[in-house]
LUMTORNU-67655 format. One record per residue: residue in one letter; x, y, z of N, C-alpha, C in turn. Coordinates in steps of 0.02 Angstrom, whole numbers. Example, Ala and Ser with C-alpha at 12.3 -4.5 7.8 and 13.67 -1.06 7.14 Angstrom:
// LUMTORNU-67655
KOLMAR resn    n.u    n.v    n.w   ca.u   ca.v   ca.w    c.u    c.v    c.w
KOLMAR    A    660   -284    390    615   -225    390    660   -165    390
KOLMAR    S    642   -112    354    684    -53    357    645      2    394
//
This chain:
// LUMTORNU-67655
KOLMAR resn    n.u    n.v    n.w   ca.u   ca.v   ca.w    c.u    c.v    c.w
KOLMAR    X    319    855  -1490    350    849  -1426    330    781  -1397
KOLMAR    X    382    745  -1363    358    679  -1352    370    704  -1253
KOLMAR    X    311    668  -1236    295    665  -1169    286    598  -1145
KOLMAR    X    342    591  -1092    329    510  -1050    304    524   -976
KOLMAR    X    254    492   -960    226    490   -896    248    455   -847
KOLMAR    X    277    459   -806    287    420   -752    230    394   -694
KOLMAR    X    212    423   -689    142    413   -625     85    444   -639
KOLMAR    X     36    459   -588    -29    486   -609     23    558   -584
KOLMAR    X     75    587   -508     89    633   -499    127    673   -525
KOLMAR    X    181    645   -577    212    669   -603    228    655   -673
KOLMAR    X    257    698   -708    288    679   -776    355    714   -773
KOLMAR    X    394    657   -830    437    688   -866    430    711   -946
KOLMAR    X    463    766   -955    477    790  -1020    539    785  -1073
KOLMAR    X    525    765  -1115    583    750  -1177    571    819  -1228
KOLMAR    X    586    873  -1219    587    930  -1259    586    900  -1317
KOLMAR    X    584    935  -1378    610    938  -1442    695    922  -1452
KOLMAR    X    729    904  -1468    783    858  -1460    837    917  -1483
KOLMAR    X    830    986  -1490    862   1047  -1497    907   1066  -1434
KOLMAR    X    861   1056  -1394    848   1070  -1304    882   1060  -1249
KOLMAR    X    917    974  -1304    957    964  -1255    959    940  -1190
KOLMAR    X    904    923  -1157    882    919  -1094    805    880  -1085
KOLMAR    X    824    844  -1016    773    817   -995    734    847   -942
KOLMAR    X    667    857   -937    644    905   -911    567    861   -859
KOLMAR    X    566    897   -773    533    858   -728    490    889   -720
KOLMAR    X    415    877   -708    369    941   -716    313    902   -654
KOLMAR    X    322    920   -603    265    902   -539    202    915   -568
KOLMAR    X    129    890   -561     56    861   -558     45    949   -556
KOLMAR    X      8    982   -608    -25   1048   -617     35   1102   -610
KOLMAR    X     87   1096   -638    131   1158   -646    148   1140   -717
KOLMAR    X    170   1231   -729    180   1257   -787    250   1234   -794
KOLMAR    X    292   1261   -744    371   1275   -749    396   1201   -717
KOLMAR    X    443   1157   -778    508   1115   -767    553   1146   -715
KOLMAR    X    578   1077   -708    651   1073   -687    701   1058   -716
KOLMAR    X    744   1043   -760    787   1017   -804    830    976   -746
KOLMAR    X    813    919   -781    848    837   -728    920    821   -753
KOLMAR    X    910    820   -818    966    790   -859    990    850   -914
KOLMAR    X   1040    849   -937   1086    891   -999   1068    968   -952
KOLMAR    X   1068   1010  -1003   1081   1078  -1012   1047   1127  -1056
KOLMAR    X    993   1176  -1052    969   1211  -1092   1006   1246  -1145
KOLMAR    X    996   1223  -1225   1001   1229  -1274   1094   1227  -1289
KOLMAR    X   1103   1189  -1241   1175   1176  -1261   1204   1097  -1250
KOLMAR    X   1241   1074  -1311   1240    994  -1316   1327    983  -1296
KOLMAR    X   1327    923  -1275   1415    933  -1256   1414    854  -1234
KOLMAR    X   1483    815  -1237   1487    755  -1240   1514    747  -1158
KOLMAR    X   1511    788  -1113   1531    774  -1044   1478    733  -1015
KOLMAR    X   1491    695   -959   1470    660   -907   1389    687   -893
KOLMAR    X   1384    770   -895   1338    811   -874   1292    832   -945
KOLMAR    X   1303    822   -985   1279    845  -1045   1247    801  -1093
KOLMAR    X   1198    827  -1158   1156    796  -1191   1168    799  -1258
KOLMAR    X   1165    761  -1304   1169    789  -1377   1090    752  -1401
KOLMAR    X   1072    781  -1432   1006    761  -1447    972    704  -1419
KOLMAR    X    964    697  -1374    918    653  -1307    865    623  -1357
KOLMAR    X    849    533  -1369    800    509  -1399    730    467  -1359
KOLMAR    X    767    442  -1293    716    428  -1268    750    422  -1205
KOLMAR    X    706    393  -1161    727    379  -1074    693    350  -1048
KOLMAR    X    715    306   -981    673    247   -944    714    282   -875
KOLMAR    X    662    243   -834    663    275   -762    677    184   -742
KOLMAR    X    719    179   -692    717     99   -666    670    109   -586
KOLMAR    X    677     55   -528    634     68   -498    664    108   -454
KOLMAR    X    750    116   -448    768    168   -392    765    232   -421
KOLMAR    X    733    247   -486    711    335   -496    774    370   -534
KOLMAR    X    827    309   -545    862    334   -602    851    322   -663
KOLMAR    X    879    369   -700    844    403   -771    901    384   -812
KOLMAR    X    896    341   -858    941    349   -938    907    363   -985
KOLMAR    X    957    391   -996    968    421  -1074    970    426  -1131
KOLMAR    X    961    398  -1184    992    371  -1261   1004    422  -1266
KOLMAR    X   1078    461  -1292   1099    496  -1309   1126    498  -1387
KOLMAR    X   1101    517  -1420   1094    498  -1487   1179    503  -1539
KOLMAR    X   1188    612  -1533   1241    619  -1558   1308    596  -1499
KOLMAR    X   1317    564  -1451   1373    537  -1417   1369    471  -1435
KOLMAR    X   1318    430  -1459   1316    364  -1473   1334    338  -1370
KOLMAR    X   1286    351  -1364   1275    336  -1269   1225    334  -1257
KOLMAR    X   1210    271  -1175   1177    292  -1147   1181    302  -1083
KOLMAR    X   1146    382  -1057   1187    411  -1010   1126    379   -945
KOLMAR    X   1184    403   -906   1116    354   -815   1145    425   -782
KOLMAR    X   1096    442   -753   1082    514   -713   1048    484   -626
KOLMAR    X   1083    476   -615   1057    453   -535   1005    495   -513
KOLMAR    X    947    468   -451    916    472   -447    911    558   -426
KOLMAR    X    858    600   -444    848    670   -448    829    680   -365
//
């Protein structure tokens, strides 16, 4: 499982690339939020993920995407 940190308060999560989804997890909790795509379902819409490879945050807190099987990369405005 690959994990990117954003701050000391928060992280984001890059599931296993099955998943589909990008996932927001606040400073000492168990339970995500899913930011980006869709749990365990991949789809080439505007809203959707096909195997998600990595992601960068810019400084206004939007999130892209490399979207691997769309050959994209998706920008998810700020959460």
């Amino acid at each position: 499982m690959n994990t990117y940190w954003v701050s000391i308060k928060t992280k984001v999560e890059h599931p296993p690339n099955a998943r589909h989804r990008i996932q927001f997890y606040p400073v000492d909790t168990i339970n995500g939020t899913t930011i980006a795509g869709t749990t365990n379902f991949a789809g080439s819409n505007a809203s959707l993920l096909a195997y998600p490879l990595s992601l960068v945050l810019d400084t206004q807190l939007n999130l892209y995407v490399s979207d691997y099987i769309n050959h994209r990369v998706q920008k998810f405005m700020r959460y």
